[in-house]
N, CA, C and O of each residue as an XYZ file, in Angstrom:
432
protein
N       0.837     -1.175      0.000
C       0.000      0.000      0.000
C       0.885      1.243      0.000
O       1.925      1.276      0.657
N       0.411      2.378     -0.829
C       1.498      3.427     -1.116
C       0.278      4.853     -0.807
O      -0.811      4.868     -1.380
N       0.674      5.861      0.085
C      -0.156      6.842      0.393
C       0.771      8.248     -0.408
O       1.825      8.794     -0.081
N      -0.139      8.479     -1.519
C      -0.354      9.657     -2.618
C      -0.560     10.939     -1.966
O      -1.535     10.960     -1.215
N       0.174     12.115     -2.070
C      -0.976     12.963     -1.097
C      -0.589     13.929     -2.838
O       0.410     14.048     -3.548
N      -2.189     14.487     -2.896
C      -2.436     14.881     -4.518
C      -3.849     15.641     -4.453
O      -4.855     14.932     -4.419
N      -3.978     16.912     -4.434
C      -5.204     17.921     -4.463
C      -5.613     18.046     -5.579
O      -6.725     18.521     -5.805
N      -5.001     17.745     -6.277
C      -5.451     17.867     -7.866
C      -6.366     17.122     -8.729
O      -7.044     17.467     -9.697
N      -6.141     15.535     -7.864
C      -6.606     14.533     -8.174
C      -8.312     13.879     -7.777
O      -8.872     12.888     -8.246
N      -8.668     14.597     -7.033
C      -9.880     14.255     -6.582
C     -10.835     15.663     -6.652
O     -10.356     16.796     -6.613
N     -12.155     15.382     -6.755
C     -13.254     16.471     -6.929
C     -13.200     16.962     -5.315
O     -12.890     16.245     -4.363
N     -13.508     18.089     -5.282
C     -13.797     19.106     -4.726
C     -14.341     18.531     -3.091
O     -13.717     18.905     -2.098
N     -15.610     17.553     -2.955
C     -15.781     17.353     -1.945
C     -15.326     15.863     -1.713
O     -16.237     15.068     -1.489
N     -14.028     15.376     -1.737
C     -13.441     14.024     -1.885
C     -12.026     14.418     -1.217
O     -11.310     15.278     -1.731
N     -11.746     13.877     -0.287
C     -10.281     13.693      0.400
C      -9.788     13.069      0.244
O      -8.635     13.283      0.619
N     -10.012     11.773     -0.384
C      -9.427     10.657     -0.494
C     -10.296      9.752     -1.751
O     -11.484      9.840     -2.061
N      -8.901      8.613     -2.488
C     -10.117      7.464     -2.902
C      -8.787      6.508     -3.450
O      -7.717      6.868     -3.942
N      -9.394      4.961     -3.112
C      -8.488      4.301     -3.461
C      -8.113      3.535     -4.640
O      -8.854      2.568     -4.815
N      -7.477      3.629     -5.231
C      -7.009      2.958     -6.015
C      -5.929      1.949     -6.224
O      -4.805      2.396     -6.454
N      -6.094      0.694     -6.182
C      -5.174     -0.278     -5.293
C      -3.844     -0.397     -6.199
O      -3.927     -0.332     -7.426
N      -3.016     -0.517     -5.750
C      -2.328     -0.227     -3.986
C      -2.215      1.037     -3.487
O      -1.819      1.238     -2.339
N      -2.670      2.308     -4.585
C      -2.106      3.467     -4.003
C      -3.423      3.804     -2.980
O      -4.475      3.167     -3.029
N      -3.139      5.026     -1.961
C      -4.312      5.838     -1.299
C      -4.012      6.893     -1.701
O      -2.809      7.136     -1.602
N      -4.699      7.751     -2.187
C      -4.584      8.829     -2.815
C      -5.402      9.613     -1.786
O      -6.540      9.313     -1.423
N      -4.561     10.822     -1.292
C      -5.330     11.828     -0.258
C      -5.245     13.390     -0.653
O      -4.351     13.809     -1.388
N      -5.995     14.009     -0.245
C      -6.064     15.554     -0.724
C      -4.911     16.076     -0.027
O      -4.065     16.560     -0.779
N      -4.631     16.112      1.302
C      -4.124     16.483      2.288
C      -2.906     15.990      2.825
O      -2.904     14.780      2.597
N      -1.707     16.365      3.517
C      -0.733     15.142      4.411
C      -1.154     14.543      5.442
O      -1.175     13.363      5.790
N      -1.594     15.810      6.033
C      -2.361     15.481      7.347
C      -3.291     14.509      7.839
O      -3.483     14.095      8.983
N      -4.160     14.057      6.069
C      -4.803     13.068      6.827
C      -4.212     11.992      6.749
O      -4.751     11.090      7.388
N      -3.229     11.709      6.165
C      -1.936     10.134      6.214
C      -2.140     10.021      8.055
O      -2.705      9.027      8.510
N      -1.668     11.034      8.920
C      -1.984     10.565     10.153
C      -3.303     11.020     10.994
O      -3.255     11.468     12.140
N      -4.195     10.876     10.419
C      -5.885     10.223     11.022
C      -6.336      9.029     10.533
O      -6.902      8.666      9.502
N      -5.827      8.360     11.826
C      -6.608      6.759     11.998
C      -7.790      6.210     11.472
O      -7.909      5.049     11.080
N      -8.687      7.105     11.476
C     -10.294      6.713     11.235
C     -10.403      6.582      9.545
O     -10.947      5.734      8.838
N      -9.639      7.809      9.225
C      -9.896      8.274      7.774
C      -9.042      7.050      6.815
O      -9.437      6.572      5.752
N      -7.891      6.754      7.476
C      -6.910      6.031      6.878
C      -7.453      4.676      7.148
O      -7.147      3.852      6.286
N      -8.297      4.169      8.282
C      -8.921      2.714      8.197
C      -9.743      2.563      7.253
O      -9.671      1.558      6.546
N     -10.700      3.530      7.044
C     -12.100      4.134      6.339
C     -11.489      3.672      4.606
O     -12.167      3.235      3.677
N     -10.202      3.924      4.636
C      -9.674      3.924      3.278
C      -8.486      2.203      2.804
O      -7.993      1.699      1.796
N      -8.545      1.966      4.062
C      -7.805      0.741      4.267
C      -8.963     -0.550      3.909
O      -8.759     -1.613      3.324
N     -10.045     -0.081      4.417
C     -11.320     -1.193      4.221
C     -11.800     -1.317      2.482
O     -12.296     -2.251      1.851
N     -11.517     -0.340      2.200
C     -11.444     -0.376      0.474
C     -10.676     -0.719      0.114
O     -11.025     -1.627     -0.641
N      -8.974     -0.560      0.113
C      -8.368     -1.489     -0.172
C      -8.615     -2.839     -0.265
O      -8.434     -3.401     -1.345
N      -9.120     -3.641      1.001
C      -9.375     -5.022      1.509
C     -10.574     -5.267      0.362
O     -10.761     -6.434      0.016
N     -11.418     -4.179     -0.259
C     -12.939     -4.889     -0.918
C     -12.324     -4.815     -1.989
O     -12.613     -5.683     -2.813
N     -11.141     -3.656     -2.428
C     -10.831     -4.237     -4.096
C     -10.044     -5.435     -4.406
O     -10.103     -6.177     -5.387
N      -9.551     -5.459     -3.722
C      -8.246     -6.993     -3.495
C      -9.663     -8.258     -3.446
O      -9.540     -9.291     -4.105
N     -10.629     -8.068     -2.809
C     -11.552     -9.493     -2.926
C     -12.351     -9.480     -4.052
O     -12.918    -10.456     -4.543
N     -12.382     -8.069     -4.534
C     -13.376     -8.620     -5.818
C     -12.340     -8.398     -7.267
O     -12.768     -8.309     -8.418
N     -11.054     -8.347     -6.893
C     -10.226     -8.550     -8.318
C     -10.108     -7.110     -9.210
O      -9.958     -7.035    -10.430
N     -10.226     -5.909     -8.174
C     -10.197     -4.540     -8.774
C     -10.898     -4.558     -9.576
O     -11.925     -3.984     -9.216
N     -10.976     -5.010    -10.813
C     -12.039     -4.216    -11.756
C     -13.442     -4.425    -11.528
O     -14.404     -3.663    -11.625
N     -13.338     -5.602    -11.212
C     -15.412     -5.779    -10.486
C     -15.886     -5.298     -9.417
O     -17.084     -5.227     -9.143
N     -14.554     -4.772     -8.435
C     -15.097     -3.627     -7.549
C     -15.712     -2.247     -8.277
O     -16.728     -1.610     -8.001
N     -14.715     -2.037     -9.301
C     -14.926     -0.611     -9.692
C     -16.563     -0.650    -10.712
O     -17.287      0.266    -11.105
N     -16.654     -2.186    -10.864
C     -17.910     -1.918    -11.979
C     -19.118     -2.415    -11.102
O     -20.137     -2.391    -11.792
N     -19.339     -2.811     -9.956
C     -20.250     -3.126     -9.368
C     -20.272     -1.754     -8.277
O     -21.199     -1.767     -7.467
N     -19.324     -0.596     -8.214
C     -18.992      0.113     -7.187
C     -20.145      1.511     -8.089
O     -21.055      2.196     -7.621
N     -19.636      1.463     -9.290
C     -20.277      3.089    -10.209
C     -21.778      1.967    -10.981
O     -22.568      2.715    -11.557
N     -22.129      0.764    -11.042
C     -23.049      0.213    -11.290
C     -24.100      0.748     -9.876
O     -25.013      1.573     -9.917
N     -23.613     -0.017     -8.715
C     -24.567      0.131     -7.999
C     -24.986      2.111     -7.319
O     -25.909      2.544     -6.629
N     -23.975      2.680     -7.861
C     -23.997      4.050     -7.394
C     -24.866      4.902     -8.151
O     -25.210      6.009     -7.735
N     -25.250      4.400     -9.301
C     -26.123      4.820    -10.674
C     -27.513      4.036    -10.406
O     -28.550      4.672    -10.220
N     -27.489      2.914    -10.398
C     -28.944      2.355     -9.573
C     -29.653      3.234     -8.146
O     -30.818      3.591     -7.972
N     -28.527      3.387     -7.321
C     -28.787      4.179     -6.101
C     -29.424      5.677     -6.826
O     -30.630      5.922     -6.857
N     -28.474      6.494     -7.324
C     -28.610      7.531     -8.029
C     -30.253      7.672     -8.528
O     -31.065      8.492     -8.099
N     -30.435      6.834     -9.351
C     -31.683      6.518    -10.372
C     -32.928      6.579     -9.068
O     -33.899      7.333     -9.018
N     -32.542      5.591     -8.146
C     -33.735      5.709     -6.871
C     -33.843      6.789     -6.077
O     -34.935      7.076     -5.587
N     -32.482      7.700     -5.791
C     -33.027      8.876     -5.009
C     -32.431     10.067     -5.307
O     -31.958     10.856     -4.489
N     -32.478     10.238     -7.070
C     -32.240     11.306     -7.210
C     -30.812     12.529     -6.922
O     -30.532     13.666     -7.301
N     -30.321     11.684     -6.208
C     -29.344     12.508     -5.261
C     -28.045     12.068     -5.133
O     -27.970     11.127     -4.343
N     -27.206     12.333     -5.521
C     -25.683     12.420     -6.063
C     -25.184     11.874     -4.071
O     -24.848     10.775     -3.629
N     -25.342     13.072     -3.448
C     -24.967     12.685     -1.912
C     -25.504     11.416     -1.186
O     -24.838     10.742     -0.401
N     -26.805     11.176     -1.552
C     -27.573      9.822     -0.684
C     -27.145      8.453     -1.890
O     -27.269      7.278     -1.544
N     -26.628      8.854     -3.338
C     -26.525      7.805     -3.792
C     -25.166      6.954     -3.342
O     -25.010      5.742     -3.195
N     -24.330      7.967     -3.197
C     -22.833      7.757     -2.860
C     -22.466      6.928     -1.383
O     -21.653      6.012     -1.261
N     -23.442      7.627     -0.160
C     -23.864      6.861      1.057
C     -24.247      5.875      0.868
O     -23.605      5.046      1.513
N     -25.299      5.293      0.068
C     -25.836      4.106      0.247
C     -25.524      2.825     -0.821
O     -26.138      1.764     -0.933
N     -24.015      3.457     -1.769
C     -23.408      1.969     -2.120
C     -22.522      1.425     -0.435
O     -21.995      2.018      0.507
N     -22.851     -0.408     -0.928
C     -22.605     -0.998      0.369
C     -21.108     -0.915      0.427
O     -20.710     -0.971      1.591
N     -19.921     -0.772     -0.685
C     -18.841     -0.567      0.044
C     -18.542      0.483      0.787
O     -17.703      0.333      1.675
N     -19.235      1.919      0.558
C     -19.150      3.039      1.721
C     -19.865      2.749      3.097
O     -19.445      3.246      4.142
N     -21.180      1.758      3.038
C     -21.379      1.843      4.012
C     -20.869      0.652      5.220
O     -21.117      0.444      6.408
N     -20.246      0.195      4.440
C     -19.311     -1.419      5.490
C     -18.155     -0.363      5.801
O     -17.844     -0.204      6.982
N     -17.330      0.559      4.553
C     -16.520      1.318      5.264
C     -17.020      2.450      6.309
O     -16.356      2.413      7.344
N     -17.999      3.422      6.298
C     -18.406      4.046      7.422
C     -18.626      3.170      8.664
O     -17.709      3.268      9.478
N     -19.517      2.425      8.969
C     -20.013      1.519      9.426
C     -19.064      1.165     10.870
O     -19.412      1.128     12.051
N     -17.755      0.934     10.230
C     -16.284      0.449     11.231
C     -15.041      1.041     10.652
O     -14.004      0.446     10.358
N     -15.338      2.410     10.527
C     -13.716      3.335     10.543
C     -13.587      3.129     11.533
O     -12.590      2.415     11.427
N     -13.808      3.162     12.651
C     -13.747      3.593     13.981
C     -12.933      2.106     14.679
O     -12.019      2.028     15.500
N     -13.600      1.187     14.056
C     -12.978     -0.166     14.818
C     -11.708     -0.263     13.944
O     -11.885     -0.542     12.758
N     -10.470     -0.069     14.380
C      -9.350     -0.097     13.756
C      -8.678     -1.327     13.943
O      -7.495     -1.468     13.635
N      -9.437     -2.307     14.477
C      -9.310     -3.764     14.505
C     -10.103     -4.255     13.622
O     -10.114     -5.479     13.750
N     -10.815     -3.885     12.736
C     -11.941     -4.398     12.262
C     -11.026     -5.189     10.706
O     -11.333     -6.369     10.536
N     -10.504     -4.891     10.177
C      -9.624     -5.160      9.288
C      -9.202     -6.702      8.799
O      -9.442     -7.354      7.783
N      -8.447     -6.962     10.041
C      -7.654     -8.225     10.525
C      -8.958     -9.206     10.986
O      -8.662    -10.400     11.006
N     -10.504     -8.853     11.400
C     -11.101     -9.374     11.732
C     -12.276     -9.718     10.947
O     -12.980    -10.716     11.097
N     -12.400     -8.872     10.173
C     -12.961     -8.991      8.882
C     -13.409     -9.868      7.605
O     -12.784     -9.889      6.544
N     -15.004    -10.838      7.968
C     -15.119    -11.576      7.007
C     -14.699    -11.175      5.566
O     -14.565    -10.062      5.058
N     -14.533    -12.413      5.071
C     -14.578    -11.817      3.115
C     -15.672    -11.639      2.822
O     -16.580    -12.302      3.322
N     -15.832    -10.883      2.110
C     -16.513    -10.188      1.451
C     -18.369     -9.700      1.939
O     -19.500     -9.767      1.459
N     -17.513     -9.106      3.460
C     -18.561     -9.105      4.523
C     -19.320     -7.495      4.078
O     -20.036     -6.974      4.933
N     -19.114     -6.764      2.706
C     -19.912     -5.885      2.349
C     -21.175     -6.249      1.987
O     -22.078     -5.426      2.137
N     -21.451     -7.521      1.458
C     -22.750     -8.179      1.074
C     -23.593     -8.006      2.523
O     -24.761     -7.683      2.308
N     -23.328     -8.120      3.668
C     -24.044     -7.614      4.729
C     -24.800     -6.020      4.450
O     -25.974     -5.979      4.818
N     -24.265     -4.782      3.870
C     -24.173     -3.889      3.611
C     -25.513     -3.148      2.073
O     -25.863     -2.035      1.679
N     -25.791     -4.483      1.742
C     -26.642     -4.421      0.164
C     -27.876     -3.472      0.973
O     -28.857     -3.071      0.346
């Protein structure tokens, strides 16, 4: 895993997004916040199980279905299940190592 720090690279309300192996962050500062950097570590772990590219096409698939149901760019983005398995346990910074495979399907 390789942490990018790059303002250029992400839209406006985005601090971060991963692209495996790199983490690409707006900021330095957030390289050391725990929450943000687990939050971004748990994506790592979902692209590595679904083989990167079927993350990325089941990730902007299901974000456009979401989209289509509520209209809304912000609630569509919340309610794909890899953001919400990553919100869900930023916080548990054990959660990682403990972590079923492909325990976002909890998350649908």
């Amino acid at each position: 895993m390789f942490v990018v720090v790059n303002k250029f690279l992400l839209a406006k309300h985005f601090d971060g997004v991963v692209l495996w192996p790199f983490i690409v962050v707006k900021r330095a500062e957030l390289k050391e916040d725990a929450v943000f950097m687990n939050h971004e570590r748990i994506h790592l772990k979902q692209q590595v199980e679904l083989l990167l590219i079927f993350f990325f096409v089941w990730y902007f698939f299901e974000y456009f279905i979401r989209l289509l149901k509520y209209g809304d760019s912000y609630k569509a983005y919340n309610r794909i299940c890899f953001e919400r398995e990553a919100y869900a346990n930023e916080r548990n910074l054990g959660y990682r190592e403990r972590r079923p495979f492909w325990n976002f399907l909890n998350y649908l």
